[in-house]
Every structure is written in structure tokens, then in C-alpha cells.
MITIPA-110644 format. One line per 3 residues: for each residue y, x, z of N, C-alpha, C. Coordinates in Angstrom, 3 decimals. Layout:
N
Y:X:Z:Y:X:Z:Y:X:Z ~ ...
! end
This chain:
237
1.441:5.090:-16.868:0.602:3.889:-16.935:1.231:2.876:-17.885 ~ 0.472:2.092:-18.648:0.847:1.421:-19.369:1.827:0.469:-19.045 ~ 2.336:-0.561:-19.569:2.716:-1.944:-18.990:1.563:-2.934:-18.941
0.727:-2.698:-19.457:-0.314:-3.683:-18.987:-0.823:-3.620:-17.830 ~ -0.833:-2.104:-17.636:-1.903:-2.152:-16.074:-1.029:-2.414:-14.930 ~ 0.259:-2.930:-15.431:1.063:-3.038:-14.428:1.064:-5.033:-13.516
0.252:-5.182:-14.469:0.044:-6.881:-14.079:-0.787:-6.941:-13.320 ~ -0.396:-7.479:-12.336:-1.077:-8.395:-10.774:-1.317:-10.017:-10.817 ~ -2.657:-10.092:-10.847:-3.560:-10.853:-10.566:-3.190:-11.488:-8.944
-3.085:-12.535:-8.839:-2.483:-13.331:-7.600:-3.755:-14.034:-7.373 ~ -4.705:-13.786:-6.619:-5.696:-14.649:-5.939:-5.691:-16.171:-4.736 ~ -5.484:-16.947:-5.230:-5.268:-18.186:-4.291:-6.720:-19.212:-4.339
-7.074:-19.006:-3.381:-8.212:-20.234:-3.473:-7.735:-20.930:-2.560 ~ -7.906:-22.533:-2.933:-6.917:-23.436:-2.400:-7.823:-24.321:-2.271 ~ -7.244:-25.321:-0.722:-8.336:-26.796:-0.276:-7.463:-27.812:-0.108
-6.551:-27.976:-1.162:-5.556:-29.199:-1.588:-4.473:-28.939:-0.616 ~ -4.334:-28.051:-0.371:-2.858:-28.080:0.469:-1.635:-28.046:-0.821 ~ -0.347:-27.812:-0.038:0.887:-27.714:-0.819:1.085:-26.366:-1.134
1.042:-25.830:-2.199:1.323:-24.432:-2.419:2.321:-23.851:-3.006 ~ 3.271:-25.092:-2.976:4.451:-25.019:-3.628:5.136:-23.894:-2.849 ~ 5.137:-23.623:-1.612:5.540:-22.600:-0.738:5.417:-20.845:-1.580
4.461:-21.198:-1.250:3.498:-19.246:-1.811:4.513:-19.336:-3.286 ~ 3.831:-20.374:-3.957:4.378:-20.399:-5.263:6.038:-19.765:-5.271 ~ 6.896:-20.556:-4.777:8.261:-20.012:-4.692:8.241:-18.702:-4.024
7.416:-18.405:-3.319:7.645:-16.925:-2.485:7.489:-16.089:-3.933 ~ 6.187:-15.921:-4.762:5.802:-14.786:-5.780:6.888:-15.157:-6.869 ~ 7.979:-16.250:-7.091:8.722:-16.207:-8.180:9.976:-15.535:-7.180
10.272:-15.180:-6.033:11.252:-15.026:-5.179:11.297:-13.378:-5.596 ~ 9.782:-12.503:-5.889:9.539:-11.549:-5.905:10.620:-10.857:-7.144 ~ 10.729:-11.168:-8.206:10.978:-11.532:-9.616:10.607:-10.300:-10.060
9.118:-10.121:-9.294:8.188:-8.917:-10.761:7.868:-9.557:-11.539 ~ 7.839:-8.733:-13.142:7.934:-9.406:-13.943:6.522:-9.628:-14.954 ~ 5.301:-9.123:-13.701:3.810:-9.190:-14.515:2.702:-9.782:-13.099
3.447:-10.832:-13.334:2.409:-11.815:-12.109:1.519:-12.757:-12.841 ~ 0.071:-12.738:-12.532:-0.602:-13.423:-13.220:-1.394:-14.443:-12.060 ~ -1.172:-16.091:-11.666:-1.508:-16.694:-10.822:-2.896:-16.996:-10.802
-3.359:-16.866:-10.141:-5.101:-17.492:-10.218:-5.783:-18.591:-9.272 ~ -5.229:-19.885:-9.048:-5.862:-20.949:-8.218:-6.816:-21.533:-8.268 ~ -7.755:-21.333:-7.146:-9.227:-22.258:-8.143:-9.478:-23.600:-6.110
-9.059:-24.688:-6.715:-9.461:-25.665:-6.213:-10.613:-26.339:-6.568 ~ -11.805:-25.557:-6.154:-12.639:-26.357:-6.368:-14.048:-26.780:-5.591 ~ -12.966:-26.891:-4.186:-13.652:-27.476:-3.004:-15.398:-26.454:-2.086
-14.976:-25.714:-3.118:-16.269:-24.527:-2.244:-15.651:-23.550:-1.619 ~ -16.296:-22.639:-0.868:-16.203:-21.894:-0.053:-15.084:-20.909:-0.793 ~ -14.347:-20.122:0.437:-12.981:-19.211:-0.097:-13.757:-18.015:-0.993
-15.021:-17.646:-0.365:-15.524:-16.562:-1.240:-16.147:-17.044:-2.565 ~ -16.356:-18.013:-2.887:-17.235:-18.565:-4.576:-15.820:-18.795:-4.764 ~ -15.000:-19.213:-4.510:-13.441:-19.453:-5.298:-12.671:-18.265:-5.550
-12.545:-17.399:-4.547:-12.094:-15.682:-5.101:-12.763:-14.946:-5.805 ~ -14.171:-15.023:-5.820:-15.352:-14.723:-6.975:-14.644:-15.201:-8.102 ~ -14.603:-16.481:-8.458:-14.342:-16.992:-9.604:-13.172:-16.593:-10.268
-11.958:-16.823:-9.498:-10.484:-16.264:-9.923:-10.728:-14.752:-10.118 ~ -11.285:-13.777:-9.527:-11.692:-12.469:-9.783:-12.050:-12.227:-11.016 ~ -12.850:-12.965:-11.454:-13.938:-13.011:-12.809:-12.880:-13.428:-13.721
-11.905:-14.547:-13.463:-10.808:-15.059:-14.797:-9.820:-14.176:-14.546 ~ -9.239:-13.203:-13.962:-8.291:-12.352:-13.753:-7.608:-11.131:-14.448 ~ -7.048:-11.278:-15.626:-6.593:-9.827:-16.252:-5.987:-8.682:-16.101
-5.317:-8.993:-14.527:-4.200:-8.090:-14.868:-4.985:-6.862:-13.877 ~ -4.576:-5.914:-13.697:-5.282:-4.560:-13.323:-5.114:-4.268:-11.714 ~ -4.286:-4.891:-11.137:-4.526:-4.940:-9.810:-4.211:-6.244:-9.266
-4.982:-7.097:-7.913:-5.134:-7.919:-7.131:-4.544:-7.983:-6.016 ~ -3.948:-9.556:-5.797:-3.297:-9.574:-4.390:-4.090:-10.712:-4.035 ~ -4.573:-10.595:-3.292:-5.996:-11.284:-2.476:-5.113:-12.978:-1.243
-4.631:-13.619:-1.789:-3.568:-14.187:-0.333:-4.243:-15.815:-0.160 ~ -4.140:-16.322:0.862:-5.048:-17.751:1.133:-3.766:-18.664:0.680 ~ -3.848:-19.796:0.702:-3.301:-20.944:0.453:-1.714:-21.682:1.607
-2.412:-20.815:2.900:-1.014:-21.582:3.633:-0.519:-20.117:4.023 ~ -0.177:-18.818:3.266:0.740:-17.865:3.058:1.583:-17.750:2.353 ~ 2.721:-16.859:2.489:3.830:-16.690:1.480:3.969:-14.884:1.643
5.101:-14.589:0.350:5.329:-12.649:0.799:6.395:-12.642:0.741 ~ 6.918:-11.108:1.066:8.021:-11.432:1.454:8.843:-10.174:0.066 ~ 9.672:-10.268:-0.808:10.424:-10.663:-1.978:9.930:-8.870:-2.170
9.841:-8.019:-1.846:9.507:-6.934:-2.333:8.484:-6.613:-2.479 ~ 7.119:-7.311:-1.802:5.754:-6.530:-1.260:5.164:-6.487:-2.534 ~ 4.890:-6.917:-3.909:4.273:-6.934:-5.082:4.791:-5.363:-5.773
6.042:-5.189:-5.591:6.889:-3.752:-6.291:6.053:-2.786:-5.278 ~ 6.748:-2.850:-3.991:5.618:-2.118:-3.221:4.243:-1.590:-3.436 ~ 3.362:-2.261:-3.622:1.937:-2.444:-3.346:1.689:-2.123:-4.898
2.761:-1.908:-6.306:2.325:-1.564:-7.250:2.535:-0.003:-7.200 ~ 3.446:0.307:-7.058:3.937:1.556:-6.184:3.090:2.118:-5.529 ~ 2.478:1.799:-4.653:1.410:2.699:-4.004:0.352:2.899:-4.667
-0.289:1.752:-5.220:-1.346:1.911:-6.410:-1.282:2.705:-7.229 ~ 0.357:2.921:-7.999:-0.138:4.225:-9.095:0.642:5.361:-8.395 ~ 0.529:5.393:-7.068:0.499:6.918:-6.369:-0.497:7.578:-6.178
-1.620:6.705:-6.535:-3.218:6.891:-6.399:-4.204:6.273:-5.150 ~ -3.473:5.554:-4.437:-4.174:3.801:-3.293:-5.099:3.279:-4.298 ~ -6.265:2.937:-3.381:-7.162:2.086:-4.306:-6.929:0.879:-3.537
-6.400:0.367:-2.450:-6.520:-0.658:-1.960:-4.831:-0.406:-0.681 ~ -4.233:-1.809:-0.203:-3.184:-1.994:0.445:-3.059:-2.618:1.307 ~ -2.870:-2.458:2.685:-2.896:-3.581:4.446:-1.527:-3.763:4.074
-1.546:-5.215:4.350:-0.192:-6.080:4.361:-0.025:-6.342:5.654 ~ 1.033:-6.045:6.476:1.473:-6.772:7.383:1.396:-7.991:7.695 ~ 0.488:-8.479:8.470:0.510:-10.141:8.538:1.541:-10.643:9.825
2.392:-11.468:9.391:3.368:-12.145:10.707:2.757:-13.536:11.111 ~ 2.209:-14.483:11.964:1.784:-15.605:11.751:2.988:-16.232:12.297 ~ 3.488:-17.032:11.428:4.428:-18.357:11.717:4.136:-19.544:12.379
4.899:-19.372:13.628:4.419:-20.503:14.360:4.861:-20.948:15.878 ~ 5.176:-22.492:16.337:6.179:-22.561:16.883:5.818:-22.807:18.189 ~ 4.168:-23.001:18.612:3.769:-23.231:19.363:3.254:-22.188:20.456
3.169:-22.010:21.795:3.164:-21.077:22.643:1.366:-20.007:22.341 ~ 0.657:-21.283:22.083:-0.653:-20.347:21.630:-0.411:-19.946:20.009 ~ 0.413:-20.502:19.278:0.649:-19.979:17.598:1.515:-17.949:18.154
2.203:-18.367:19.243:2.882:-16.794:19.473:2.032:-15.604:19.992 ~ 0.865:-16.451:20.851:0.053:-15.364:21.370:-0.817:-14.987:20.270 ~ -1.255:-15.545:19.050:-1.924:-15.808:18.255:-0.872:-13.999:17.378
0.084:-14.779:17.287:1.087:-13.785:16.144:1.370:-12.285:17.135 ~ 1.075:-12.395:18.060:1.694:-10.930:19.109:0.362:-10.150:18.810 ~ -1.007:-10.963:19.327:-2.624:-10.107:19.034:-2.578:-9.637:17.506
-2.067:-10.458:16.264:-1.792:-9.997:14.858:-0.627:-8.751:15.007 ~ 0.170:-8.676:15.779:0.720:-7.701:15.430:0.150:-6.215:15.421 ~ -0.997:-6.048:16.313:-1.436:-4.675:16.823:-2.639:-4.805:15.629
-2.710:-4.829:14.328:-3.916:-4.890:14.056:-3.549:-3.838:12.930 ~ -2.149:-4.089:12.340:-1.757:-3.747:10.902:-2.880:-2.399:10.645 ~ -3.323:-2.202:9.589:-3.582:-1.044:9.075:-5.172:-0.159:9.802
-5.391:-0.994:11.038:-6.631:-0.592:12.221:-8.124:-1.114:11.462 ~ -9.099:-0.671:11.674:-10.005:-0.998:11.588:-10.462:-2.563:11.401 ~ -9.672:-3.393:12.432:-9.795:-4.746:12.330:-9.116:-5.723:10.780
-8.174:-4.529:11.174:-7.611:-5.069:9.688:-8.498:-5.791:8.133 ~ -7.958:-5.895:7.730:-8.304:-5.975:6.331:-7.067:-5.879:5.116 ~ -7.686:-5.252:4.211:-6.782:-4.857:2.572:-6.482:-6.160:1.539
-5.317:-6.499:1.230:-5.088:-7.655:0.475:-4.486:-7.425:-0.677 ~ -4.636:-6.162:-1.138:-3.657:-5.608:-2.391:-4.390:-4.874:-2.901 ~ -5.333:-4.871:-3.888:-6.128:-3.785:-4.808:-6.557:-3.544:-5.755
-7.011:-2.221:-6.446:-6.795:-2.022:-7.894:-8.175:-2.537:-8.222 ~ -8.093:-3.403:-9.035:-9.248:-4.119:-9.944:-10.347:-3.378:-9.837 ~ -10.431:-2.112:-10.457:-11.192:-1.855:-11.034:-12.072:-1.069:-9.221
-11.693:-1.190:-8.352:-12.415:-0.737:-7.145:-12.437:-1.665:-6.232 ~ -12.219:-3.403:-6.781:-12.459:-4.418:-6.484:-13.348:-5.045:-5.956 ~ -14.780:-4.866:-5.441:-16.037:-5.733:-5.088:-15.781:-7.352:-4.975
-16.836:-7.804:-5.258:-16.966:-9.337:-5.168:-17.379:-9.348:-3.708 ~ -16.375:-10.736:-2.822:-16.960:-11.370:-1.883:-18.374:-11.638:-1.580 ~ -18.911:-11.690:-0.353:-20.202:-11.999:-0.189:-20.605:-12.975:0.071
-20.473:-14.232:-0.489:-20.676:-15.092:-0.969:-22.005:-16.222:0.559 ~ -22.641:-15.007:1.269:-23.436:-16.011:2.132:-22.385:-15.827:3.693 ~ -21.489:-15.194:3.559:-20.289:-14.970:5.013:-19.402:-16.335:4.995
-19.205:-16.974:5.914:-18.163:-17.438:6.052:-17.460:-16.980:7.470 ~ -16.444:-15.957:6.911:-15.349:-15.684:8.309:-15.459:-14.343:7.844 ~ -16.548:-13.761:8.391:-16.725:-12.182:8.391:-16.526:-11.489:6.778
-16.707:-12.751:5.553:-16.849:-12.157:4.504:-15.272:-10.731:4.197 ~ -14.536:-10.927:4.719:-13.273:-10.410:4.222:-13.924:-9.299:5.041 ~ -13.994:-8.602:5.808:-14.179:-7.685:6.360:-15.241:-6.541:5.911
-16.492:-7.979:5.538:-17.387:-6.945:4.931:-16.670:-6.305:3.243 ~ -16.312:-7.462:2.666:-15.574:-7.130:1.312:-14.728:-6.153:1.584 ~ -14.015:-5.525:2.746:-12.887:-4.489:2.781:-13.596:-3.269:3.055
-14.758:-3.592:3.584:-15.480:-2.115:3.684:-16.307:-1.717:2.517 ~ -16.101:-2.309:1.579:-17.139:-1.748:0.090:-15.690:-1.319:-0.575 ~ -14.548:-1.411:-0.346:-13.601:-1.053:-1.278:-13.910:0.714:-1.081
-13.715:1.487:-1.974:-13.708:2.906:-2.266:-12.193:3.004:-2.163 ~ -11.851:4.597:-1.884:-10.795:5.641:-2.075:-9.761:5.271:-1.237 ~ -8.748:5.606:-1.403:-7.455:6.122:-0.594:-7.244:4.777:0.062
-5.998:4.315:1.470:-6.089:3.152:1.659:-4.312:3.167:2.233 ~ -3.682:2.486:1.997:-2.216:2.813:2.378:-1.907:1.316:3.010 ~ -0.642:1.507:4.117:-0.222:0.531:4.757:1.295:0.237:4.340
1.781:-1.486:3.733:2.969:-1.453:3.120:3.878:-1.659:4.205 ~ 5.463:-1.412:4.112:6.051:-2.082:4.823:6.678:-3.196:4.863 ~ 6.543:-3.443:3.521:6.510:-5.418:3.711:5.306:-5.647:4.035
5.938:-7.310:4.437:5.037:-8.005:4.745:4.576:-9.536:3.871 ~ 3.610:-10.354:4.837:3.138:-11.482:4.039:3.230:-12.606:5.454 ~ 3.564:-13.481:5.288:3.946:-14.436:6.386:2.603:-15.965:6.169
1.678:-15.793:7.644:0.657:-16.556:7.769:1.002:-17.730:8.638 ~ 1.443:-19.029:7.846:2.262:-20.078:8.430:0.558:-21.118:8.814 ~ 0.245:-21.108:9.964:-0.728:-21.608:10.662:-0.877:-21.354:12.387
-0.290:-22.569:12.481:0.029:-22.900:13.888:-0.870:-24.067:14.106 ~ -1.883:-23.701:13.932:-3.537:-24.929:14.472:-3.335:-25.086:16.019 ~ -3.880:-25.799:16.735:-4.249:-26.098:17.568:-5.080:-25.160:18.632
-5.142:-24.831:19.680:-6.526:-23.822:20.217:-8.110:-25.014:19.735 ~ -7.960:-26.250:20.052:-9.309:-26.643:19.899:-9.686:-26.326:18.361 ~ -8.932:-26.265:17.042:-9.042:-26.196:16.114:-9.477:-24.643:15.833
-8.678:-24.014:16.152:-9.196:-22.644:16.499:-10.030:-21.876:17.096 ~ -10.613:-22.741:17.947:-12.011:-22.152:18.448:-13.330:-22.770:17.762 ~ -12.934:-24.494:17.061:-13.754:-24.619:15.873:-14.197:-23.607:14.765
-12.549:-22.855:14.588:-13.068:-21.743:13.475:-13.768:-21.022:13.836 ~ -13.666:-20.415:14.979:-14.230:-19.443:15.292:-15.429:-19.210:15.384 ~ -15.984:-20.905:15.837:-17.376:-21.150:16.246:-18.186:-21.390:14.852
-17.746:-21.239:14.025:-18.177:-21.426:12.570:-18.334:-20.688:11.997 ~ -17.010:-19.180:12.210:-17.241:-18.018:11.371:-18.181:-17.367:12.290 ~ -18.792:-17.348:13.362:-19.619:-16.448:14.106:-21.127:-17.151:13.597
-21.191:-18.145:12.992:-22.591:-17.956:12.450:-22.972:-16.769:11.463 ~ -21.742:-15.993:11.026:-22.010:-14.975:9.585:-22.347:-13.373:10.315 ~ -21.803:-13.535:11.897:-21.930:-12.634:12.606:-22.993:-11.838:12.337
-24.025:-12.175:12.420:-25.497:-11.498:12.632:-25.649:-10.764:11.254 ~ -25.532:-11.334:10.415:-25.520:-11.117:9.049:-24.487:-9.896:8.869 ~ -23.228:-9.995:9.189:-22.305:-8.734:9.058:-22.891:-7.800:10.153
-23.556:-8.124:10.904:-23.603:-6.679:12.128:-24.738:-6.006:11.474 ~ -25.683:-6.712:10.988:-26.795:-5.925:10.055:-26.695:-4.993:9.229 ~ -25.389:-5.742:8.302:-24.995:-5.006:7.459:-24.248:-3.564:7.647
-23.135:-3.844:8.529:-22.321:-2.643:9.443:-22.460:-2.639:11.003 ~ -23.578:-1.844:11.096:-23.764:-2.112:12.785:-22.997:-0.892:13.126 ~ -22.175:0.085:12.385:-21.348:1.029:13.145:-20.077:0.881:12.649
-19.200:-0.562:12.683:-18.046:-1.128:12.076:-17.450:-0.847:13.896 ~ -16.011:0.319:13.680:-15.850:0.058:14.827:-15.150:-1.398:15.270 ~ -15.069:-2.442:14.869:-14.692:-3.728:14.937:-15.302:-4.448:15.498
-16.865:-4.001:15.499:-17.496:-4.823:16.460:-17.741:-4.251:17.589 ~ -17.157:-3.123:17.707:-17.157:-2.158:18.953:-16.271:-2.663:20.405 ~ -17.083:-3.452:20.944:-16.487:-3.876:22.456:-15.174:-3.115:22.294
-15.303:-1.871:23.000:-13.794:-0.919:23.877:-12.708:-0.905:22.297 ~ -13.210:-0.624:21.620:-12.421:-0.502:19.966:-11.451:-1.764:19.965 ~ -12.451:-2.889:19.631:-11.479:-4.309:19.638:-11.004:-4.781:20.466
-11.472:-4.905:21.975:-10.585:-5.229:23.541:-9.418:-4.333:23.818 ~ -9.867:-2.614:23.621:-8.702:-1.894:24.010:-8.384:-0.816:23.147 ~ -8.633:-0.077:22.961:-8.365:0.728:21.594:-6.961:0.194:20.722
-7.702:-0.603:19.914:-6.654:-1.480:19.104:-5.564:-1.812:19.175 ~ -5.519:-2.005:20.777:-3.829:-2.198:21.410:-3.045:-1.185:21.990 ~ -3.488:-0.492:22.349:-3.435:1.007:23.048:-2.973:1.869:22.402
-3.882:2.777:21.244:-3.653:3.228:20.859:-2.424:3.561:19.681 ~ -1.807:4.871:19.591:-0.427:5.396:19.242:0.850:4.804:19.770 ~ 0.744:4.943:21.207:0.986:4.084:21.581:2.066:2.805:21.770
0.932:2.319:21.155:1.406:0.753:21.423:0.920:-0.257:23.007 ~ 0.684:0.778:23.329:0.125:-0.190:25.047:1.397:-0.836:26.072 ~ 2.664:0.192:25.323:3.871:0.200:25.419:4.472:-1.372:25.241
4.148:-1.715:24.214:4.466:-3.421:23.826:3.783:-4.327:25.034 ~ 2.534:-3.875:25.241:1.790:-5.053:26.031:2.432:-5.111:27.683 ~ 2.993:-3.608:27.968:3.900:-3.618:28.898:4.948:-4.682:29.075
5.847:-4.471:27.987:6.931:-5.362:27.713:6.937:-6.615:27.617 ~ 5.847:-7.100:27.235:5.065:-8.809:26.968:4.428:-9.400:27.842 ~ 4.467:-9.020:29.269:2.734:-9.361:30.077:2.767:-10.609:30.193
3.292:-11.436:29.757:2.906:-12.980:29.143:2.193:-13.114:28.387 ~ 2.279:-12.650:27.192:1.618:-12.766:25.601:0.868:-11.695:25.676 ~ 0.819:-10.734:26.616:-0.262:-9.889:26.899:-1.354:-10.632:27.737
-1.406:-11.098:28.792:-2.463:-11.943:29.527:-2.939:-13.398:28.372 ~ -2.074:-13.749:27.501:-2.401:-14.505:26.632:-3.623:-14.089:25.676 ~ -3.181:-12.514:25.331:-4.259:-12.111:24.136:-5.251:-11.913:25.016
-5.160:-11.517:26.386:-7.076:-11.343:26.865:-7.121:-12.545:27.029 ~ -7.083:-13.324:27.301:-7.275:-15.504:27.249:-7.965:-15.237:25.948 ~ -7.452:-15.147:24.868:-8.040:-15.303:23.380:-9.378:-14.533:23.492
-9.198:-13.174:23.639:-10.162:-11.984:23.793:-11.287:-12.802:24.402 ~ -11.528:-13.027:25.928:-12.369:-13.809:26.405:-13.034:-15.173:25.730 ~ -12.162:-15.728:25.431:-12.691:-17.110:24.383:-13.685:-16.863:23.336
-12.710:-16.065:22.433:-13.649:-15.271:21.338:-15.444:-14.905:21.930 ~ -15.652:-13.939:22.602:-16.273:-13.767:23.308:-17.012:-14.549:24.462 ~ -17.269:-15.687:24.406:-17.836:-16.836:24.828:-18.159:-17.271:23.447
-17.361:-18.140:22.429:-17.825:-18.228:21.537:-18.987:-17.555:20.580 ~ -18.740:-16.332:20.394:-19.815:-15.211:19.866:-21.006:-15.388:20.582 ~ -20.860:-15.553:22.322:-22.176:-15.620:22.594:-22.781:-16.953:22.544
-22.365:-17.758:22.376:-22.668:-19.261:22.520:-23.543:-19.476:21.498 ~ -22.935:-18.891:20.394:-23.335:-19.061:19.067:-23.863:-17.932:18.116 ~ -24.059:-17.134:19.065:-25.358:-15.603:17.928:-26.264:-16.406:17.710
! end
């Protein structure tokens, strides 16, 4: 492969936060074909990753929001798998955070890596799709299911420093479930929206039910969330 196709496109759509963070994380990386793409320009995350998509040269994409950072290898990685023949890459997400619902928050993220629920944040341009532009919440999900070909899980990771509030967090929630109806139309056999899949499956399986053993704190925490979620969804179909 050339050296050109070796340049990564860094996707940041940003809502005036400090990004000086992320920023020092991708120079921490010290690959040496990073191409940054920030578009502050106060619209939705999907018309702003649209846009940076569209100004983007380099041949594969790292898809990352505004209050994330990675962690100093995952770009070498995730180029690495790409020209092993990956069309797309699940990043480990850790959520950073100091508060007792920010941990139950980061323990339910841990069982997701690489699962159905997941979503791909590392991929080759050219098997790229554009965001769907009328989702807000669900759009990433539907965008991960139009990606084509092979799909690999890295072992670095990317660190999601958002320790909101629960009332703030069930705001989101109650916001991204207006796109609900709209994504279930689209994938009504996503096992993600599959009751037993996302309640138990997800945690269970290979087994990992083993962890929730070990945790039954932050285990009775994630069905607290589970249930919430699920009030919310119905409140608001």
C-alpha cells in the first residue's frame, strides 16, 4: 500500500468544548499521517461528520466525539488491521468517571466491546457511508450497519470522559428515542433492539455473566439503567 493510503482522517464534530485533550491524545500517538477534521458548526453530530467526511483525504477514518481521547497505539493498530483486509474497527470504549452512576455507566460499557450493540469507529474510507442525517442517537448504529466486509475488534482502547449527571442522562436518552421508530423501521431484525439480546445475552454471553457475579453492586446498578432506559423508550415511542 502506498504511503498515501496510509493517512487517517480524524473525525471530530465539536459543540465548543475544550479539545485540547483529544488533541494531545492523537499527537501522543506519534503516527505520522494524521489528518484532523473539526467542524464546529453548531448542527447536529451527523451534518458535522457528513461534512468532515466530504473534506477528508486520507484513506481511512477514525470516527471520535469531542469529550474523547485514545490511547497512544490505537491509530498503528486500527491501520494494521485495515490493510490485513478489516473494512471497519470496534474500539474499546472505557468511560471516565468519578461518580458512582459515571461507574455503573462504565461497567454496562464494558460488556458491549465488539457485540451487536456496539458500534465501529475506525474505517476504510472507501466502505464509509454517510450518517443519517434525520437520527439523532440511533444514527451511529444505523451508520454501522451499512458498513460492508470484514469487522475486527482492537485491543486498544479510546477513553469516554463523561460523567453527566443521571437527570442529564435520561434527558439524552429521552431525546435520542425520538429516532427510535425511524431506526426500528429501518432494522426491525437489529438484534439490539432485541429485548433478551440487549437485557441478557450481551452480558452473559462467552462468558462474561462471570463479571456480573463479581460486581452485584454495579450489576443491580446496570438493571437500574436497563429499566430506566426502558421507561423512557416507552414514554416516548
Amino acid at each position: 500500500m502506498s504511503k498515501s493510503k496510509q493517512v487517517v482522517s480524524v473525525i471530530i464534530p465539536n459543540h465548543n468544548r475544550n479539545i485540547e485533550p483529544i488533541i494531545d491524545s492523537l499527537v501522543a500517538t506519534k503516527y505520522p499521517g494524521i489528518d484532523v477534521n473539526i467542524v464546529n458548526w453548531g448542527m447536529e453530530r451527523s451534518y458535522q461528520r457528513n461534512a468532515a467526511i466530504g473534506e477528508s483525504f486520507g484513506d481511512m477514518l477514525l470516527i471520535l466525539d469531542s469529550d474523547q481521547t485514545i490511547s497512544p497505539g490505537l491509530i498503528k493498530e486500527c491501520v494494521d488491521l485495515i490493510n490485513q483486509g478489516y473494512s471497519c474497527v470496534y474500539i474499546p470504549e472505557i468511560i471516565i468517571a468519578k461518580s458512582f452512576f459515571g461507574k455503573i455507566r462504565a461497567f454496562e460499557r464494558s460488556f458491549l466491546d465488539g457485540t451487536h450493540v456496539d458500534v465501529p469507529r475506525f474505517v476504510k474510507k472507501s466502505s464509509c457511508p454517510r450518517f443519517d442525517e434525520s437520527m439523532s442517537g440511533p444514527e451511529d448504529a444505523d451508520w454501522g450497519q451499512r458498513i460492508k466486509g470484514l469487522r475486527a475488534v482492537s485491543k486498544n482502547v479510546l477513553y469516554h470522559h463523561d460523567d453527566i449527571s443521571f437527570f442529564e442522562y435520561c434527558r439524552k436518552k429521552a431525546y435520542y428515542t425520538k429516532s427510535m421508530k425511524n431506526y426500528m423501521s429501518k432494522w426491525p431484525k437489529d438484534p439490539c433492539i432485541n429485548f433478551k439480546y440487549r437485557c441478557w445475552t450481551v452480558f452473559t454471553e462467552k462468558g462474561k455473566w462471570k463479571r456480573l457475579l463479581r460486581h452485584p453492586i454495579l450489576t443491580l446498578g446496570v438493571c437500574f439503567l436497563l429499566a430506566v432506559r426502558g421507561i423512557i423508550f416507552y414514554v416516548n415511542k
